[in-house]
Each structure stands twice: as structure tokens, then as C-alpha cells.
C-alpha positions in Angstrom: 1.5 29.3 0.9 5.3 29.5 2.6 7.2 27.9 -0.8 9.5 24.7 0.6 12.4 23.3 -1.6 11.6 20.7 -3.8 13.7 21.4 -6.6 15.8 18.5 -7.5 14.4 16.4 -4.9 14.1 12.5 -5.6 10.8 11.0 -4.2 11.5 7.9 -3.2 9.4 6.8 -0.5 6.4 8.7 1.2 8.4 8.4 4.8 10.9 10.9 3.4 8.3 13.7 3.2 7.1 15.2 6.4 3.4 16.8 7.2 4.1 20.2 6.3 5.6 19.1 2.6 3.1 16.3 1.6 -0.2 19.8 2.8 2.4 21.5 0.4 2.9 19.4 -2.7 -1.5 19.0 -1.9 -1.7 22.5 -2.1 0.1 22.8 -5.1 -1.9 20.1 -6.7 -4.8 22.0 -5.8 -3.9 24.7 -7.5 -3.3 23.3 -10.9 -6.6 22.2 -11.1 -8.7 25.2 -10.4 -6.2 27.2 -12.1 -4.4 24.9 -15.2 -0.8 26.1 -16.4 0.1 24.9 -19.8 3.0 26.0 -20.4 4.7 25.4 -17.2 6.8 23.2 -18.1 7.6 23.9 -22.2 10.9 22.4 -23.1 10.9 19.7 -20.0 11.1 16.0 -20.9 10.1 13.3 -18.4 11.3 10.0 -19.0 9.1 7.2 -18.0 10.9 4.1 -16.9 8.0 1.4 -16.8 9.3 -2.4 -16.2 6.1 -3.7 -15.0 2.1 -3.3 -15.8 0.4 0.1 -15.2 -2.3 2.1 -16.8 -2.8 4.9 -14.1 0.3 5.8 -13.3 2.2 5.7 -16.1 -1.0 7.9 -18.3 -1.2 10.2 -15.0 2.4 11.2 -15.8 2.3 11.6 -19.3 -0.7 13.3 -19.1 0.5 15.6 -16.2 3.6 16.0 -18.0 1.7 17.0 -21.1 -0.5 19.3 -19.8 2.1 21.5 -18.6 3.7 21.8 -22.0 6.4 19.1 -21.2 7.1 16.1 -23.3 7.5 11.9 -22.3 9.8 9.5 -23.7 10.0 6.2 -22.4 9.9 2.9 -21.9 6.4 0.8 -21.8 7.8 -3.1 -20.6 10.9 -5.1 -19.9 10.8 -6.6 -23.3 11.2 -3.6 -24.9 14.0 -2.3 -22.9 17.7 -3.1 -23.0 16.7 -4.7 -19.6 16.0 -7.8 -21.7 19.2 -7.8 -22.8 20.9 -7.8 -19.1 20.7 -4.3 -18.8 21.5 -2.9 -14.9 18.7 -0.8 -13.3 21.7 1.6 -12.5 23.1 1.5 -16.2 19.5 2.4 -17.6 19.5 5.3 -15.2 22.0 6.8 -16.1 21.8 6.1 -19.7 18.3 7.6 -19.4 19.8 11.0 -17.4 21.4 11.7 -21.1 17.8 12.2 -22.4 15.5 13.8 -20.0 15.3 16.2 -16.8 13.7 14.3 -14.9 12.9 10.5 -14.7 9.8 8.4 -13.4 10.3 4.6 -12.4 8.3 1.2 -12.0 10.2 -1.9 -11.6 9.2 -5.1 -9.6 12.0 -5.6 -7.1 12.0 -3.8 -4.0 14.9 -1.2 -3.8 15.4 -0.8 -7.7 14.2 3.1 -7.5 16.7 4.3 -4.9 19.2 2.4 -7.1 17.9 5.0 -9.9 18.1 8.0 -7.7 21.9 6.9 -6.7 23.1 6.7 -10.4 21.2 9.5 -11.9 22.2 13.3 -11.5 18.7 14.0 -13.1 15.6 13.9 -10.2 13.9 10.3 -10.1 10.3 9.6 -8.9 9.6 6.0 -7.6 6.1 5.0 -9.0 6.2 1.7 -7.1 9.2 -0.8 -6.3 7.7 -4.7 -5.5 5.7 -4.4 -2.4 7.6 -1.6 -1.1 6.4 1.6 -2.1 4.5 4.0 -4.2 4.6 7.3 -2.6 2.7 9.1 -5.9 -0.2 6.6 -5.4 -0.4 7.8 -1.5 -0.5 11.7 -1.9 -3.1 11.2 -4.5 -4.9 9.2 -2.0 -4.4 11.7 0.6 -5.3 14.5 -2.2 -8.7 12.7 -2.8 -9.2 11.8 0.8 -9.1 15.6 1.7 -10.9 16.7 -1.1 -14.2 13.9 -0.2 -13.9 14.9 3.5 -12.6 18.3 4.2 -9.6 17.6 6.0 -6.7 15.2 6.6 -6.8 14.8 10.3 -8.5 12.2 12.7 -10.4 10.5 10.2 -11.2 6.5 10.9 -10.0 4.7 7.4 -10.5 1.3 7.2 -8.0 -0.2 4.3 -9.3 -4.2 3.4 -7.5 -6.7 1.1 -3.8 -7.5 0.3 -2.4 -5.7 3.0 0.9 -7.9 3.2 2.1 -6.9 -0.7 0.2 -3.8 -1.0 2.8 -1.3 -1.6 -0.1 1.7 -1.9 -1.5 0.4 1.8 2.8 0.6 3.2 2.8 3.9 2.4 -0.7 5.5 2.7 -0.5 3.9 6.4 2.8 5.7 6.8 1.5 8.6 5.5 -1.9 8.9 7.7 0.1 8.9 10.9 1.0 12.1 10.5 -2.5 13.2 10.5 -3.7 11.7 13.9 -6.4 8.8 11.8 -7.9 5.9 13.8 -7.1 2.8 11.2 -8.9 -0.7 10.7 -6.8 -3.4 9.1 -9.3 -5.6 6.9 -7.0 -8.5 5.7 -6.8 -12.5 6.0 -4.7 -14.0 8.2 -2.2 -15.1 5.6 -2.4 -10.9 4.0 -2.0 -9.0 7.2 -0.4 -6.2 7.5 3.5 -6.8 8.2 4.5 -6.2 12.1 6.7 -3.5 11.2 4.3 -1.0 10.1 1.8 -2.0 13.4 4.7 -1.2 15.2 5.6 2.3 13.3 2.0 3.4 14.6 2.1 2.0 18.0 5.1 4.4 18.5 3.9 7.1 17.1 0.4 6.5 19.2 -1.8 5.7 16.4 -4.7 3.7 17.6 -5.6 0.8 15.2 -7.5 -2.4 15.1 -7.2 -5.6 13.0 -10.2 -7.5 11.7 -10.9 -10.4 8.9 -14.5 -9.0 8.2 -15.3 -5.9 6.2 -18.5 -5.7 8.4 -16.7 -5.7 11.4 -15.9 -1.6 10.7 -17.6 -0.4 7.6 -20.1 1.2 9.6 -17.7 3.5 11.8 -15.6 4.4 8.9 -15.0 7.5 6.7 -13.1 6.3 4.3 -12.8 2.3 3.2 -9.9 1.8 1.4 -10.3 -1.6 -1.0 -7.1 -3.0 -2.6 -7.0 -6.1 -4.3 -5.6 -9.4 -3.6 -2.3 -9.4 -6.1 -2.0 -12.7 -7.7 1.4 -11.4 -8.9 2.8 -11.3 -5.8 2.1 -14.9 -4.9 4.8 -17.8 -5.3 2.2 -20.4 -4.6 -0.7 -20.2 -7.3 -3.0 -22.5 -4.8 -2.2 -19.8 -1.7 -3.7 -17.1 -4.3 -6.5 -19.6 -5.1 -8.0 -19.8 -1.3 -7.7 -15.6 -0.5 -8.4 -14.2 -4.1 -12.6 -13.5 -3.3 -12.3 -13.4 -0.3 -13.5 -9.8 0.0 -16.4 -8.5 -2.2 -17.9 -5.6 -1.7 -21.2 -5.1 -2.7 -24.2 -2.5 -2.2 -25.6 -4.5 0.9 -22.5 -3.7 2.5 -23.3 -0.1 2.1 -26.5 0.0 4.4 -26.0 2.0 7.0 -22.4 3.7 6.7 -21.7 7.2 7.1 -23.5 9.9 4.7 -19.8 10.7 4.1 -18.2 7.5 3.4 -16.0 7.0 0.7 -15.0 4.1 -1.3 -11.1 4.8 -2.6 -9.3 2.3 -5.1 -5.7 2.4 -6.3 -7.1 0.2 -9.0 -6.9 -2.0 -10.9 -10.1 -4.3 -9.6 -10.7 -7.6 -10.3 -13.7 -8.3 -8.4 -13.6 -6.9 -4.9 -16.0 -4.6 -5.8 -19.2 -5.1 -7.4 -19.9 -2.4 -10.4 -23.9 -1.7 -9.2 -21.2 0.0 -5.8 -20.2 2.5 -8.9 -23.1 3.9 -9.2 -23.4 4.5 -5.3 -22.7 8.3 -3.8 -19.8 6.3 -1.8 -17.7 5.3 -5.0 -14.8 7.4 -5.2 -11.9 5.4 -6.9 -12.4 6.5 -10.6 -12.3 10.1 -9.6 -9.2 9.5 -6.8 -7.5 8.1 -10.3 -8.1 11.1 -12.2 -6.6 13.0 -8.7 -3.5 11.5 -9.5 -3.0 14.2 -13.0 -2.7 16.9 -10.4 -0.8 15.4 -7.8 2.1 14.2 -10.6 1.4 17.6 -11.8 2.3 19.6 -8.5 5.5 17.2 -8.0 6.6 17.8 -11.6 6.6 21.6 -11.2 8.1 21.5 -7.9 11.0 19.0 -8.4 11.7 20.7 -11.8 11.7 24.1 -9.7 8.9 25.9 -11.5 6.7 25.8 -8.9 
């Protein structure tokens, strides 16, 4: 593969990687799992920035971190932070350049990982900002997406659920229209996608439909794409209260689909899927989360210029 710069590269947001670097950073990933390189990245120290929940993201790191030789230090919630004591997003960054070559963020407000990237001279990853991005979460989708199907481009994907807070949906729908997909929006009235990202693929051509019924498209689809509805991201408990079942999918809903279809996940669930679905060939999400191990893996190496 032609090698592309990557080496001190902040990855911010998936709309700052074209096609021919996101089939790279794939490739890599790729790669690392048929061939694994332990010591790739002896001596390296990744520091893992983690104001809100995860279980995924923050092990895939450490554990792609770890099985290239590197080492993690971090910080697992607010409360344990200095954040709790007023600290600045920008302050920790650069407090936490002193320690580490490279860094890897979660924080709830929208914005607070570019703030990371502008004070720290180290590389920083954004593993999800609010509702605004998680660009890791996307290649790993796309990573799994390829590996289930074969290929990338002009597949039908149907993504169903919180589509208005989803940060994973923002950026995996950004990310697809590069590959020419046909996309079904599955969502509530009051979760629909935001106009700005309808718009985004109406310029760029992408053909797309909006529904309220999951059997309105499963059928036609390749890959279903469940999310689920994020009670954190509600202000009004009773809003969350009327939308928070209103998609379950079940093994009745899987009668008829495509031979090929695949259920993805950027997990956690709560009930949007029923567990007899796991045991379906369809289910896909628990091995797209192990994905993510050698898609961190490949951006590791790259942005730490080992790769």
C-alpha cells in the first residue's frame, strides 16, 4: 500500500479524513490482525483522558495500546480528575502532554477535543465529544462493515434509533458518502436525523430515505445499523420516557432479510435488541467491538509514525 502521512496527526473528526486515508488506516488495521506486532510501540505511553462512561473505547485503546508493547496512564471519570476541582479541558491537555506521546479524549461537551488538540504539542484522538463525534467508533464500523460484506461501496445501510444525539450515526453517515451507499434513516420524529447532515448528502448525491418503522427497510438492507435511544442526552426525563422502546429488534424482524445482512452496534444496548437476535448469523455488534483493537491499533502506529 502507497504509505500516506499520519505521523502527528490529530483525529478529530471523521470529516477530516478523506477516502483514500480512512481504505488506508483500514488497511493498516487489517494488517495487525493477520499479522500482530508487539513490540511496535515499546516505550510509547498513551494517555487516556476519559470524562464520561465507556467500556469499549476506553479498553480498545488500552488494549491496542498494550498489545503493541506501549503503556496507558490515565484518567477513568471526572471525579477523579483535577476536572472536579475546576480544571480547564485545555489546562489538562497540556498538563497531560508532560506525560505521554500521545493522548486519547472523551468528554461530554461538543468541541472539548479540538480544544485538546489546540493546547497539546502531543497528537490527540477524539473518542467522542457530546453528540458531535466519534471518528474511532466510525472506522471500526466501516472496518467491520467491509470485513461482513466485502467492500465499502454502494451498500444500502439502514441506521435506526437516536439519530438526533448519536454521535457514532454523525460521523458514520459522513463517512459512507464517500463510498457511494444508499442510506435509510430509522428514527422518531422527535430523534431524526439533524437537517444538516441530509443536506451534506443531498450535495454530495447520496440517495436516502427517512422512515419511523424498522420494517419499512429491513428487508432491502445490507447492513442495519441499531443505536440506542440515549437517556443521557435528554433534558426532559418524560420526552426520554415516550421514545426509549420504541424500537426493538427481535428475531421476527429477521424473516426474510438478505442472506448477507448484518446487525452492527456501537453498544452499549439497553433493549433495542432482543438477546435470542445474538444468536442469529445477522448479529455482528460484539465482533465490530472487538474490530475496534485493530482499528485504534492501526491509528496508534500511524500517528506515532511507526507504521
Amino acid at each position: 500500500m502507497t504509505k500516506l502521512a499520519f505521523k502527528g496527526r490529530d483525529i478529530i473528526s471523521i470529516d477530516e479524513l478523506n477516502r483514500h486515508e480512512i481504505e488506508y488506516v483500514l488497511e493498516n488495521a487489517a494488517a495487525l490482525e493477520k499479522t500482530p506486532r508487539p513490540t511496535l510501540l515499546t516505550g510509547h505511553i498513551l494517555a487516556s483522558l476519559f470524562f464520561e462512561p465507556s467500556t469499549r473505547t476506553q479498553l480498545s485503546f488500552a488494549s491496542a495500546m498494550m498489545r503493541l508493547g506501549g503503556s496507558v496512564l490515565g484518567v477513568a471519570n471526572s471525579e477523579s480528575s483535577s476536572r472536579a476541582k475546576g480544571e480547564t479541558v485545555y489546562d489538562t491537555a497540556k498538563m497531560a502532554e508532560q506525560y505521554a506521546d500521545i493522548i486519547v479524549i472523551r468528554h461530554p461537551h461538543q468541541g472539548a477535543a479540538r480544544v485538546a488538540a489546540e493546547a497539546s504539542a502531543k497528537p490527540v484522538i477524539n473518542a467522542g465529544d457530546g453528540a458531535n463525534q466519534h471518528p474511532t467508533q466510525t472506522l471500526l464500523d466501516l472496518y467491520s462493515i467491509k470485513k461482513t460484506q466485502g467492500k465499502l461501496e454502494k451498500l444500502h445501510v439502514a441506521v435506526v434509533g437516536d439519530l438526533k444525539y448519536g454521535r457514532a450515526v454523525h460521523s458514520l453517515t459522513t463517512a459512507l458518502a464517500d463510498f457511494s451507499p444508499h442510506l435509510s434513516f430509522v428514527a422518531p420524529k422527535v430523534l431524526a436525523i439533524p437537517k444538516k447532515y441530509l443536506t451534506y448528502l443531498t450535495e454530495r448525491g447520496i440517495p436516502y430515505s427517512e422512515h419511523e418503522q424498522i420494517e419499512d427497510v429491513i428487508k432491502d438492507v445490507d447492513v442495519l445499523y441499531m443505536t440506542r435511544i440515549q437517556k443521557e442526552r435528554f433534558g426532559d426525563p418524560l420526552e426520554y420516557e415516550r421514545v426509549k422502546n420504541v424500537y426493538v429488534l427481535s428475531r421476527e424482524h429477521l424473516r426474510g432479510v438478505k442472506r448477507n445482512m448484518k446487525i452492527l452496534h456501537p453498544l452499549p444496548r439497553v433493549s433495542e435488541i432482543a438477546c435470542d437476535v445474538d444468536e442469529t448469523s445477522h448479529a455482528y455488534y460484539f465482533q465490530q467491538a472487538g474490530n475496534g483493537v485493530f482499528v485504534r491499533q492501526a491509528l496508534l502506529g500511524l500517528i506515532l509514525g511507526k507504521l
